[in-house]
N, C-alpha and C positions, 0 to 999 in steps of 0.2 A: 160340049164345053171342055176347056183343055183342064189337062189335071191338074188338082191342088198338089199345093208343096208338099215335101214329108215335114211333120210337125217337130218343133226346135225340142231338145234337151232339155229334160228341168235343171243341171246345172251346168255347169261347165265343164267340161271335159277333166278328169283328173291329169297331173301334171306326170310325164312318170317319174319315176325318184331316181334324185341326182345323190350319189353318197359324196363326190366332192363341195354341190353346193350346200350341204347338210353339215361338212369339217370347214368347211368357212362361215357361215353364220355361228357354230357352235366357237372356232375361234375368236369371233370379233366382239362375241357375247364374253368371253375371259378377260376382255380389256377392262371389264369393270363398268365400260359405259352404255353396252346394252346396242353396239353397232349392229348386232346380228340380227336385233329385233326390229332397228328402222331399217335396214334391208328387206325386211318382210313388209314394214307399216303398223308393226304392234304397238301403235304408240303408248298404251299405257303400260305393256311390259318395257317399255324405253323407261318411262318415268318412274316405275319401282326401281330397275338398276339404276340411275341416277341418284334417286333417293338413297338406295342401301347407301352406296358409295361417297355420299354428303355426310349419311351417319356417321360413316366410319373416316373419315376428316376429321369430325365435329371431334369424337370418342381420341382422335391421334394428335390432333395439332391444336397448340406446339407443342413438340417431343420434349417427355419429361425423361426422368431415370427411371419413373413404374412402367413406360411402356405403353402401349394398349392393353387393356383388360383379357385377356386368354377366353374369356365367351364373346366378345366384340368379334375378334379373329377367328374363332372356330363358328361364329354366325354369317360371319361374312364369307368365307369359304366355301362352307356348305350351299349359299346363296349363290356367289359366284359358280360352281360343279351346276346345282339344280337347273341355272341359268342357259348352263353349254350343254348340256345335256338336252332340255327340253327343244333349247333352238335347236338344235341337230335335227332332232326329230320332224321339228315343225317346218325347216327348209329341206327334210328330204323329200315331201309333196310339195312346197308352196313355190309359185313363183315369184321370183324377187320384183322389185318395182321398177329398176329397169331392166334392159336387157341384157340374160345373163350372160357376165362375164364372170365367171367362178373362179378362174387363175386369177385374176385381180382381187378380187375379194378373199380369195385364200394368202394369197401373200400379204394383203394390208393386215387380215387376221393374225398373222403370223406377228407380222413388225409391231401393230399393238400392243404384243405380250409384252413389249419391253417396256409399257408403260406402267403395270403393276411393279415389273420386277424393279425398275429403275427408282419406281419408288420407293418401293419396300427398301432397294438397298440406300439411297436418299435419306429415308425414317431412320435407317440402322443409326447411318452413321450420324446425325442429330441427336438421337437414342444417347448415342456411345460421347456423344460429347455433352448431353444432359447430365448421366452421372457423372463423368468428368467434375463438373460442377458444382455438381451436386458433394460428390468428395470435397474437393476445394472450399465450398463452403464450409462443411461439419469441419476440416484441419483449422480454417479460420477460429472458428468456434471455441475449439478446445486452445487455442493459442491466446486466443482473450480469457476466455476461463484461467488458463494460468497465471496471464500477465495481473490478473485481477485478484486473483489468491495470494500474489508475492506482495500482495500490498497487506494482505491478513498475518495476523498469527498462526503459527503451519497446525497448532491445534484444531484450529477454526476452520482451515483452508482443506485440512487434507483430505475430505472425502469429495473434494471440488479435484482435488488434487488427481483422485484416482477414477473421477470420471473422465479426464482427459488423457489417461494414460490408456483408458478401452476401445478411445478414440483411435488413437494411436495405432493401438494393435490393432485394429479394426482394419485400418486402411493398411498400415504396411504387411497384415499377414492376408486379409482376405483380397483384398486389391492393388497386388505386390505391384501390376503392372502399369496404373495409373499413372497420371502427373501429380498428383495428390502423395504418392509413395513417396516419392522422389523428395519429397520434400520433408518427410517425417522423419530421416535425420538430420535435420536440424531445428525442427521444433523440439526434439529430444533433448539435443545439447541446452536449447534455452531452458528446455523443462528442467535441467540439472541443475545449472547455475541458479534459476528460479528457488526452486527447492531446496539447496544447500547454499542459496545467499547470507545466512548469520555466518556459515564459516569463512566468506570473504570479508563480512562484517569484524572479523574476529570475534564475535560473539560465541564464544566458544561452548558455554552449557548449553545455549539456546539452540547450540546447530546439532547436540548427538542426536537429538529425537530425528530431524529429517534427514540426515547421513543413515541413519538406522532404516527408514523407511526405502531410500533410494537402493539397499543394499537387497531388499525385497522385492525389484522392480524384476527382475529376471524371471524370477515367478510368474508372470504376467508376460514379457516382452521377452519372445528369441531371444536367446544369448547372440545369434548372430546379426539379429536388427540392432543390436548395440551397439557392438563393436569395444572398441577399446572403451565406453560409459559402462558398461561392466564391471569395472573397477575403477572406474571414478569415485566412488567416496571408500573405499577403502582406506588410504594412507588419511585422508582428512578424516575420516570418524576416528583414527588412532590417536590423531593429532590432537581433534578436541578432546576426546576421553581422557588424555595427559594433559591438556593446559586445564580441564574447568574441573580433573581431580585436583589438580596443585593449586588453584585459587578457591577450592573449599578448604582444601585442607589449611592453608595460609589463614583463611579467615573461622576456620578452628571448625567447623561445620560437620555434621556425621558422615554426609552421601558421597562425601570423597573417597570410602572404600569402595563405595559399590561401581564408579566412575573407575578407579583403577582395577576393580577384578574386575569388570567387562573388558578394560584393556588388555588386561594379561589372559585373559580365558579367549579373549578372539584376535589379539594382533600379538602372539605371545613372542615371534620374533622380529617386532617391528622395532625401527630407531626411537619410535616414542614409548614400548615397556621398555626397552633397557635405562630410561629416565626413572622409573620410580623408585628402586629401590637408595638412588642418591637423592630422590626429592622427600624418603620419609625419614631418610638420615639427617635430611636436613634441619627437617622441622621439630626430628628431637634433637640435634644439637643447639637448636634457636630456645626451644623451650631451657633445655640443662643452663643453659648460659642465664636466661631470664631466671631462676631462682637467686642469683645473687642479684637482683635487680628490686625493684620500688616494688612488683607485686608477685612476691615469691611463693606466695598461697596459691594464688592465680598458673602458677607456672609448675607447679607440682601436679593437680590438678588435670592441667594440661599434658601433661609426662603418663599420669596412669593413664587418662583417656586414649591418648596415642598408644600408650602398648599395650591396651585391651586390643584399638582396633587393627592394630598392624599385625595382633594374632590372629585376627578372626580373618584380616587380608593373606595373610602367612598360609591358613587353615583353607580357605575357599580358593587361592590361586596357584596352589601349586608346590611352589617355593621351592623348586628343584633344589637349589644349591645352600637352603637356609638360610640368605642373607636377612630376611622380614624377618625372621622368627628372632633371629639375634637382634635388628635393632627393638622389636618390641621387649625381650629380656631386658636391655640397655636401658630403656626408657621406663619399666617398673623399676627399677633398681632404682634407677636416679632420681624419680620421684619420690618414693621411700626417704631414699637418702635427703631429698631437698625436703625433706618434712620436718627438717630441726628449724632451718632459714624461716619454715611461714611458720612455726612456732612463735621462733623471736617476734616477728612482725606483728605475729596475731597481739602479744603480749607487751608491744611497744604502744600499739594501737589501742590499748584499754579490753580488749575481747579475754578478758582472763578465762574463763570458762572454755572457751575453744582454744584456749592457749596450753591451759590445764591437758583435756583432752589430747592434743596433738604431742604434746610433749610425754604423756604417759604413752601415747602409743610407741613411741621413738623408742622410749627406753625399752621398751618390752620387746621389738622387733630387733633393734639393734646392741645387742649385748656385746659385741667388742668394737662398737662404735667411738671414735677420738673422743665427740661430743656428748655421749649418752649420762657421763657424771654430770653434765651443765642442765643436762635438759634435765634432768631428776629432779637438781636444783628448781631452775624455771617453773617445772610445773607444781613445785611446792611454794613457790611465791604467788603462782598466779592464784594456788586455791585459798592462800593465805588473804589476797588483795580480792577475792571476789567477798570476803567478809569487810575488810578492812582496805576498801580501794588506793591511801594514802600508802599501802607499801608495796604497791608496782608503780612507783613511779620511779625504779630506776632496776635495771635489768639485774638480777644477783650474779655474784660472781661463784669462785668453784673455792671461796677460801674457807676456813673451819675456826674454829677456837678463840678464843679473847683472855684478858687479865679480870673478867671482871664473872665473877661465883653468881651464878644464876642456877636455885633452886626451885624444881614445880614438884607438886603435892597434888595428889590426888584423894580428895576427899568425895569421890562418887565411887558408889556400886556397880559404874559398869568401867570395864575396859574405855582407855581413851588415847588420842591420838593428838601427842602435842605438837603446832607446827610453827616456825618461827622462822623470819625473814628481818634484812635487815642488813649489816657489814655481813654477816654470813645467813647462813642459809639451813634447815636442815628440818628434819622431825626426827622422832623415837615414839614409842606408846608406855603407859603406864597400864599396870592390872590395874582392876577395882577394888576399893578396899573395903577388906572383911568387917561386917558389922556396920560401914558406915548407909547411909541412907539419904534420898532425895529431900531434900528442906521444900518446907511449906513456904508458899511466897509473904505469909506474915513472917517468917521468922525471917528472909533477909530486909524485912522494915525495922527492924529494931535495931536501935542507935548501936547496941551491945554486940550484932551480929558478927562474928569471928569466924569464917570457915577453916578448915586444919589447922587446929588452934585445942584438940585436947590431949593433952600431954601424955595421957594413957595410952591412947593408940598410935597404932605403929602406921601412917601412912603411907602407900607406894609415893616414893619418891625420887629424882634423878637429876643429877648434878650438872651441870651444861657452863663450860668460858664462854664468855659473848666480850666483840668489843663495845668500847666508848660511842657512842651512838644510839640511834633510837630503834629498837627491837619490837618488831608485830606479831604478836602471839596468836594462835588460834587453837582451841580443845575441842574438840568434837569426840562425839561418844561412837566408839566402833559397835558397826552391826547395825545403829540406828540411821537410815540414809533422810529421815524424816524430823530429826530431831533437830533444833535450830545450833549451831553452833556457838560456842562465846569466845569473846576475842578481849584482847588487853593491847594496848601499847607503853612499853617502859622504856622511862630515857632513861639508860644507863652512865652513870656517872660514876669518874676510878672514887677509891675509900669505902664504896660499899658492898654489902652482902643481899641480892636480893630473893623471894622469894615469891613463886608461883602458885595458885591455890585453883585447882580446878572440883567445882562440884555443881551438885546438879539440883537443879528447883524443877520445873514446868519446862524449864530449857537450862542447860550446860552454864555455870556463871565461872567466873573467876575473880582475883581478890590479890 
């Protein structure tokens, strides 16, 4: 019988190992799409590189400004390495599905690579123009945020104000190189005008708060993202601090000092301080003038308050060369001095009592004053007419003396103070007299009642000329500020001799 065959292999022969077809499968496995593996027939290692590759699509498109997630890419790397690695391995025994041509398949390996790189650089730059975008967005953003603040009060607005300013910095200091950069100055210039809009308004107190604020923007923004906005509100915060100090101070108002020492303490050599010390000159010569006017109490008044606060302006701003300090002198003076005119005024007006008052203080302040014998005068008519209101109805003059013998007696115990108005004007005091005493209010009922009328005693008494006219007495008792006064009116008539009787019941009488 002829011989049997020799018995077959249990497998197939091993392939022997090719190391280039092993850096071609491991290259075509780098493409991402897992070529190395349908070279071999691994189809479902084909379908996991497929899949990674779809994830990481899914995880990338469309390109934002975040990117891919940095474990996306460090997953998919590691998978793509694992990938060429393993096919290496597995085409250095396997043979391929057709026949091998391993320089073909090494070189398409090769040219594949440039479909991750192609992409990647693809993604970049999508990437690089997502932010882009994304910039240009947020610059939109903050540009409406502004446009929509200048429609607020900048109280209101300004912390809208200063989120849009971090915007700002944001993009032109962290993303100088953007197109989004490019354009943050001139959302800047709008930001300024936006912001210092009351001072184009002429709004001038309304605009120092946000000129003030703009002056703080450096703090925050490069001096050199600025530029010449830097000092943009500089000369215009000088400007308002001098227009909306002068239209307080015009309308008589306090914060007008503090309007001008901000001026003079931060724009101390701008065109707009060398305005104030002719605009506080002005305002007391406006006042000095208005005391010979309709409201001369008003304009005195107005005189002290001005030279308290042009001292305490004088005192807080400097005053290199004293001019403040001198017009605030000028204008105590001159109010002092206009304190005769609101006298008169007060005492034209029926205010005796503030009349009184202002005209004693005159006299006392101003002892070689033209006027100070009138006001002596005045203010003893007005205390006369706050008893007897019928004798300030006409201002006194400075005259003395009459043809007509008017004698007053003092029949009280205490010191007293006789005042009398009328053609002329004047007072003296009488002592109290020794022995005499306060009458009971039944004794002056009786038809008999006589006061200084006993011929025994000696009563203080004081001889006084008055003219022909009607004469307003008043006796008040010195010492006693509580005690009612008592008053008389005598029409003096020429032929006679008359006589004054001053004493005291419950209250001052006379007789």
């Amino acid at each position: 019988m002829p011989p049997s065959p020799p018995p077959l292999p249990a497998s197939p022969p091993p392939v022997p190992p090719d190391a280039w077809r092993a850096a071609a499968v491991a290259l075509l496995n780098l493409s991402g799409l897992g070529l190395g593996y349908a070279l071999l027939r691994r189809r479902l290692l084909v379908a996991l590189c497929w899949a990674a590759t779809g994830a990481l699509l899914l995880f990338a498109l469309p390109a934002d400004a975040d990117g891919v997630p940095g474990a996306a890419l460090a997953g998919y790397a590691v998978l793509l390495s694992a990938a060429a690695v393993h096919g290496g391995f597995a085409g250095l025994r396997t043979r391929p599905v057709r026949p091998p041509r391993t320089p073909l398949a090494l070189l398409l390996g090769v040219l594949l690579l440039a479909v991750p790189a192609g992409g990647a650089l693809w993604y970049e730059d999508a990437r690089d123009e997502a932010v882009e975008q994304a910039l240009l967005g947020r610059l939109e953003r903050a540009d409406d945020l502004v446009a929509k603040s200048g429609r607020q009060a900048f109280t209101a607005a300004v912390s809208d104000y200063r989120t849009a300013l971090e915007v700002y910095r944001d993009i032109a200091v962290d993303h100088s190189g953007s197109r989004a950069a490019g354009k943050v100055p001139g959302s800047l210039r709008t930001y300024y005008t936006t912001v210092g809009a009351a001072y184009g308004h002429q709004e001038y107190c309304e605009a120092v708060e946000p000129l003030k604020y703009l002056r703080t923007v450096p703090r925050t923004m490069p001096r050199e993202r600025l530029g010449s906005l830097a000092r943009w509100p500089d000369e215009r915060l000088a400007t308002s601090l001098y227009e909306c100090g002068a239209e307080r101070l015009a309308a008589g108002e306090a914060d007008w000092v503090t309007r001008f020492g901000d001026l003079l303490d931060t724009f101390p050599r701008s065109g707009a301080a060398a305005e104030v010390v002719p605009a506080v000159d002005s305002a007391v010569k406006k006042a000095e003038k208005a005391v010979g006017g309709d409201e001369p109490c008003g304009a005195v008044e107005r005189l002290r308050t001005l030279g308290t606060r042009i001292g305490d302006l004088s005192g807080a701003a400097g005053d290199a060369d004293g001019g403040l300090a001198k017009i605030a002198s000028r204008a105590g003076r001159s109010g002092d001095a206009g304190a005769y005119a609101c006298g008169v005024d007060q005492y034209r007006d029926g205010d005796f009592g503030a009349a009184q008052e202002t005209m004693e203080k005159f006299a006392a302040d101003h002892r070689h004053h033209k006027n100070r014998g009138r006001a002596q005068k005045i203010a003893i008519a007005a205390e006369v007419a706050r008893t007897l209101p019928a004798a300030g109805r006409k201002l006194p003059t400075t005259a003395t003396g009459g043809s007509i013998s008017v004698t007053v007696k003092n029949d009280s115990p205490d010191d007293i103070t006789v005042l009398y108005t009328g053609p002329v004007t004047g007072s003296f005091t009488l002592k109290g007299c020794g022995g005499c005493k306060a009458y009971s209010l039944a004794d002056t009922l009786f038809s008999g009642f006589r006061p200084c009328n006993d011929s025994g005693r000696h009563y203080p008494q004081r001889t006084i000329g008055l003219p022909v006219g009607t004469t307003y007495f008043v006796h008040k008792p010195n010492g006693d500020s509580t005690a009612t006064p008592a008053s008389d009116t005598a029409r003096l008539r020429p032929g006679y001799l008359y006589t004054e009787c001053a004493y005291s019941t419950q209250r001052l009488g006379s007789g």
